[in-house]
Structure formats: structure tokens, C-alpha cells
Backbone bond lengths (Angstrom), bond angles and torsions (degrees), N, CA, C in turn:
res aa  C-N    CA-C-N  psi(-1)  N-CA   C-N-CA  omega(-1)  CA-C   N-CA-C  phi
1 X - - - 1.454 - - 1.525 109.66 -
2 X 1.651 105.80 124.89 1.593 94.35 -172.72 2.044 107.93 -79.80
3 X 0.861 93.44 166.97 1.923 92.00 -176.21 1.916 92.80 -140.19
4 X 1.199 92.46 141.74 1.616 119.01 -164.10 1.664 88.84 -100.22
5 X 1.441 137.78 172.78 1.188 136.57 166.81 1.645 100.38 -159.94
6 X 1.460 152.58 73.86 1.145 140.31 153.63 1.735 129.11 -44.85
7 X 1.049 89.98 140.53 1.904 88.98 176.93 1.564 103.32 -168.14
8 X 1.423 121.58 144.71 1.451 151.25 177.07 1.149 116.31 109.96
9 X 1.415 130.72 16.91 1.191 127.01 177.37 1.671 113.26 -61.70
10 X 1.458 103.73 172.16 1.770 102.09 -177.46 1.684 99.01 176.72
11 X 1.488 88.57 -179.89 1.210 107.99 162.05 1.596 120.29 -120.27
12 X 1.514 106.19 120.98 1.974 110.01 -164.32 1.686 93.76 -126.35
13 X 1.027 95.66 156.77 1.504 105.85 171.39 1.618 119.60 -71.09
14 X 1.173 145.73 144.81 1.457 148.54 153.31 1.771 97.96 -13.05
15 X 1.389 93.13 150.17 1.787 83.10 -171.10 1.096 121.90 80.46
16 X 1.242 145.23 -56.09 0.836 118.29 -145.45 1.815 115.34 -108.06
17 X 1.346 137.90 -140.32 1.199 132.78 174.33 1.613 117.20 -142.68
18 X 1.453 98.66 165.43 1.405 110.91 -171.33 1.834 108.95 -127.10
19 X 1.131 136.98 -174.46 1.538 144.74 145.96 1.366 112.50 -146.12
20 X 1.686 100.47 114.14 1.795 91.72 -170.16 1.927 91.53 -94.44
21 X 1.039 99.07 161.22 1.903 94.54 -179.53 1.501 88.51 -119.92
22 X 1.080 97.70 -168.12 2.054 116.42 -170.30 1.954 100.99 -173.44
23 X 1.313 77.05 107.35 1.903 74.59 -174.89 1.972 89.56 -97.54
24 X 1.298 113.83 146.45 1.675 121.79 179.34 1.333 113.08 -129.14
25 X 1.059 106.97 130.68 1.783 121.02 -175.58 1.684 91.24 -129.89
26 X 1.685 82.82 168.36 1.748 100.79 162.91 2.259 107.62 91.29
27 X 1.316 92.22 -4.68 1.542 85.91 179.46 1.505 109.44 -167.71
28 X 1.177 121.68 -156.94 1.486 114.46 171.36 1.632 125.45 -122.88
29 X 1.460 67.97 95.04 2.194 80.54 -176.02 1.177 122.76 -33.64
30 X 0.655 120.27 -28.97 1.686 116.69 -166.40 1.647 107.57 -98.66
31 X 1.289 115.13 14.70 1.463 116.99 168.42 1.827 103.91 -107.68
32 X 0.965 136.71 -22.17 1.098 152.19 175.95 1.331 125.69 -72.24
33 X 1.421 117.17 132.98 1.901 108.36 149.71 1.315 119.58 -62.92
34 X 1.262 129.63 170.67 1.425 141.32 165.45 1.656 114.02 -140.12
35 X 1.251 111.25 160.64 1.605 120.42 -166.07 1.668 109.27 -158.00
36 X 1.322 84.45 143.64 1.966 96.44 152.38 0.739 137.20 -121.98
37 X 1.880 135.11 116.96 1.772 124.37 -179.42 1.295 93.69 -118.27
38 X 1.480 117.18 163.27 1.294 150.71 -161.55 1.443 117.57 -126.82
39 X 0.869 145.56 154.78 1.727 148.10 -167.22 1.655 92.79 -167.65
40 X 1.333 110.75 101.07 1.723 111.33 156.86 1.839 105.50 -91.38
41 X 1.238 101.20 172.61 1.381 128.47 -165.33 1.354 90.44 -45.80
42 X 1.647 121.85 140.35 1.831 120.67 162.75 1.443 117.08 58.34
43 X 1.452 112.43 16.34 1.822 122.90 -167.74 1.575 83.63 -137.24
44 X 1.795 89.08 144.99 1.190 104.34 161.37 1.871 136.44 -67.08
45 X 0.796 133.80 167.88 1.550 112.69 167.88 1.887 118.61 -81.25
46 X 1.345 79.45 142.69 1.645 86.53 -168.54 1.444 108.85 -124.94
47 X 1.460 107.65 159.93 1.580 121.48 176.96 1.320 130.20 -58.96
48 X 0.951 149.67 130.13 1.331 126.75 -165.59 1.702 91.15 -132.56
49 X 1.422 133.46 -80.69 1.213 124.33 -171.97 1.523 94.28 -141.39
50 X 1.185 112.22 165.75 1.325 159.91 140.28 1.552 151.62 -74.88
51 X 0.900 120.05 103.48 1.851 110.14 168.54 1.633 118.81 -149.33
52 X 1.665 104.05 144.09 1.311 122.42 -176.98 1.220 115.29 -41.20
53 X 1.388 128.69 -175.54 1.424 138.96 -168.02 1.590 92.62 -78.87
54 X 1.501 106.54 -57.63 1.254 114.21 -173.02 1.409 127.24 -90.03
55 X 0.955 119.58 34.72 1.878 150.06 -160.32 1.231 114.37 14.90
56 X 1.333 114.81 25.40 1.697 132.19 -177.46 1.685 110.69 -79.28
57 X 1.404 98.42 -14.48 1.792 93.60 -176.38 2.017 102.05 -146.53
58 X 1.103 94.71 108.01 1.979 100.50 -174.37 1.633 84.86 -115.50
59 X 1.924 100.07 152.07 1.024 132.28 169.38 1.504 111.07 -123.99
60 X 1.380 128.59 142.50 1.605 127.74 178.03 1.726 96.71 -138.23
61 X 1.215 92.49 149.67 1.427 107.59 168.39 1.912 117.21 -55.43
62 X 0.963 108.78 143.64 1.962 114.54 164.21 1.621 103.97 -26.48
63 X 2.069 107.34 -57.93 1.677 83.15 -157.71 1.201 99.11 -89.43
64 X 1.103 142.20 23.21 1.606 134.27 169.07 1.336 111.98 -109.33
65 X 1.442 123.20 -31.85 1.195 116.24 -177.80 1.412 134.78 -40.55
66 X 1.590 141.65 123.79 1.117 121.59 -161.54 1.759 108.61 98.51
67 X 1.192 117.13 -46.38 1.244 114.92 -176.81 1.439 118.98 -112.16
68 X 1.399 128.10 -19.49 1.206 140.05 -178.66 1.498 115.90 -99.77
69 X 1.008 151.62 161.08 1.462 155.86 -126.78 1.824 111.14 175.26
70 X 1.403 126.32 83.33 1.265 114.30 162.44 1.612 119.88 -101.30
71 X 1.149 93.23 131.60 1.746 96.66 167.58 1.375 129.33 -152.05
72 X 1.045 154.02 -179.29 1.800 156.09 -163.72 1.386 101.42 -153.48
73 X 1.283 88.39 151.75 1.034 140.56 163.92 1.773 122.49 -83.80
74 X 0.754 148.32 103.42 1.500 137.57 -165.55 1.960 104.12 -96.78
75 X 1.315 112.12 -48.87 0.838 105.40 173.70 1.453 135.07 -81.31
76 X 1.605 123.87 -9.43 1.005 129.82 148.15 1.665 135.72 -91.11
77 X 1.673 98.95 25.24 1.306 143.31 -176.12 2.197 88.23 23.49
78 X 0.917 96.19 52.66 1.632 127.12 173.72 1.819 112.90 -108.67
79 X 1.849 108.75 131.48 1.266 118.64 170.72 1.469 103.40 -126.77
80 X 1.489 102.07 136.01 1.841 98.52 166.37 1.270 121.45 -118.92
81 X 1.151 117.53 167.47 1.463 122.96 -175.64 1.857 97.52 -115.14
82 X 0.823 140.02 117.18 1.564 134.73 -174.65 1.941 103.21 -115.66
83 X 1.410 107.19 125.97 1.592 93.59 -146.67 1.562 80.69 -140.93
84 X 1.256 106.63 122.74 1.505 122.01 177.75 1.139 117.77 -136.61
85 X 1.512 136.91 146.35 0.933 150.32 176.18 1.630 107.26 77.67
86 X 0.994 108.41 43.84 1.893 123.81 171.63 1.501 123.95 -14.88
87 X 1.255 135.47 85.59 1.603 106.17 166.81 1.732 123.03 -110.08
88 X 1.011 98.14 152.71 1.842 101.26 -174.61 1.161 102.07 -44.50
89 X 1.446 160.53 -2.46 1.252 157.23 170.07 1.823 102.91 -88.41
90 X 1.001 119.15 -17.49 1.652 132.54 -177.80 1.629 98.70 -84.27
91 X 1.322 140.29 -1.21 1.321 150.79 -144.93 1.796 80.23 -116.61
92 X 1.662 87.00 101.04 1.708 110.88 157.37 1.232 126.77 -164.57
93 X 1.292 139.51 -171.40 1.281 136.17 150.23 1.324 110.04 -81.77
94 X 1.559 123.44 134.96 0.937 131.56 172.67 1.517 129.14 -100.89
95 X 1.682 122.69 153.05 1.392 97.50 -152.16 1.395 94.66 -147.98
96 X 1.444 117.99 86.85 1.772 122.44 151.02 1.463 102.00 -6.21
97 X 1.774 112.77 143.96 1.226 116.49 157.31 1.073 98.85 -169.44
98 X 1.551 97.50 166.67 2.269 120.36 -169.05 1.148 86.14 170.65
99 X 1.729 77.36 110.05 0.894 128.88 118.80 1.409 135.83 36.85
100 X 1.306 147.62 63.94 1.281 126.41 -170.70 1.590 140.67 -47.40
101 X 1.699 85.26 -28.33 2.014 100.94 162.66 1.377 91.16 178.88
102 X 1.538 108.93 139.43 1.586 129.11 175.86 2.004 89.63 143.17
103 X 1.472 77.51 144.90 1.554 91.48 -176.25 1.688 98.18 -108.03
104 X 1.368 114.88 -42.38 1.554 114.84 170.65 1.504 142.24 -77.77
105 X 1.488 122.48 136.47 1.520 110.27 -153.75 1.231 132.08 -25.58
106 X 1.621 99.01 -49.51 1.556 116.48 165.17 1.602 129.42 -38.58
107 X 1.716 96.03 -8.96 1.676 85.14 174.64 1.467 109.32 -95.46
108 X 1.311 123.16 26.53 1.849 125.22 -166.91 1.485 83.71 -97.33
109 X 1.255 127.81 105.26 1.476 103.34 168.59 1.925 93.28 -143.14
110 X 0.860 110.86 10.14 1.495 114.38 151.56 1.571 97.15 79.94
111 X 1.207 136.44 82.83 1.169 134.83 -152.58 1.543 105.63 -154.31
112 X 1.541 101.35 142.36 1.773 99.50 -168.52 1.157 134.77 -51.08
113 X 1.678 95.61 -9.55 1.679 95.15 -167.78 1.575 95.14 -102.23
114 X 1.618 126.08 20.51 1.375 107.87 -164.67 1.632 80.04 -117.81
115 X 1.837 102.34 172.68 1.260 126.92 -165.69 0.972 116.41 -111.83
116 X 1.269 107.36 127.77 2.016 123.02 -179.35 1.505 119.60 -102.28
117 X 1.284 73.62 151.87 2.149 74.39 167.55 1.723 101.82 -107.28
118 X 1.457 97.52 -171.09 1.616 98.96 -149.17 2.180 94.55 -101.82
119 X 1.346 80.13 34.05 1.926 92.47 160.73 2.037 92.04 49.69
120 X 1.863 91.07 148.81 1.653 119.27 -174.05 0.691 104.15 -127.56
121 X 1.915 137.81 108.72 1.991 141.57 -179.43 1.502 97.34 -54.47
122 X 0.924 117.12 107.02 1.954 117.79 161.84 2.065 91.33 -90.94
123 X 1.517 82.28 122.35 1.774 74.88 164.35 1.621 103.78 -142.97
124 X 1.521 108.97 131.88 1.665 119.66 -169.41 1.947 99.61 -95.28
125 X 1.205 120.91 110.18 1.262 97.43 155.73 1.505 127.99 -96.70
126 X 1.363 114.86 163.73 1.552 109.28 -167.34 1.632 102.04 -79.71
């Protein structure tokens, strides 16, 4: 059974930055993609980024692009989210994910059969 683990969530001011981590058990990370979606208050959950097995090729959404940062760790079977330049619209729970099978970004597509962690409150105040 794979197990999701989020951690660094908070509350930061506009501006400023966060690093959410994702520790993964239960299989072998480093054959896999990994991802992050987000769900703020009364919003659906949304995509946020992406990266390959071998963290050589990441994808991010439009409003993060430029400001958001995913990457792994393979041997600390560890993913981060590196999140700079904060705005109160960035204010959600955030939500580790993998993939049920696909090694390339393109397999993050947030899908029932894939595995979550138990979501990190990011909250931006203005």
C-alpha cells in the first residue's frame, strides 16, 4: 500500500515562500511520476505540477509557472514543492500525488485510482 506523507505547510505572508515535502513509502519511487494538486475553499482540486520518475522533465500549471519549483529526491524517496513568491490566491490545501502507473509527468493526471496524501493548509495572507 503506497502511503503519501505531506509536511511544511503554514501560514506566510504575500511574498514570501514555503517548501511542502512528500515523504513515499509502499513501492518503488523512483519508477514513478509524482505531482501536486491543490483544492482552495468552494474550488475544485486543481493541478499544480508534475515531475518524471527521474526528475529530468517537470510540468507546472500557468498560475504557478515561474514561481513554483517541483523536484525529488529519489533516494530519500522524497518530492518537493518549492513555492515562492506567495499570493493569497495560492491559499489551499495541498495534495501529494502518484500516480497509479506512468513513469512520465504526463501520468499526474489526478485520477481515482491514484494515491494521495492526507493534504498541507498553505495559507497566504495579504
Amino acid at each position: 500500500q503506497v502511503q503519501l506523507v505531506e509536511s511544511g505547510g503554514g501560514l506566510v505572508q504575500a511574498g514570501g515562500s514555503l517548501r511542502l515535502s512528500c515523504a513515499a513509502s509502499g513501492r518503488t519511487f523512483s519508477s514513478y511520476a509524482m505531482g501536486w494538486f491543490r483544492q482552495a475553499p468552494g474550488k475544485e482540486r486543481e493541478f499544480v505540477a508534475a515531475i518524471s520518475w527521474s526528475g529530468d522533465t517537470t510540468y507546472a500549471a500557468d498560475s504557478v509557472k515561474g514561481r513554483f519549483t517541483i523536484s525529488r529526491d529519489n533516494a530519500k524517496n522524497t518530492v518537493y514543492l518549492q513555492m515562492n513568491s506567495l499570493k493569497p490566491e495560492d491559499t489551499a490545501v495541498y495534495y501529494c500525488n502518484a500516480p497509479d502507473k506512468g513513469s512520465n509527468w504526463y501520468s499526474v493526471r489526478g485520477s481515482a485510482d491514484d494515491y494521495w496524501g492526507q493534504g498541507t493548509q498553505v495559507t497566504v495572507s495579504s
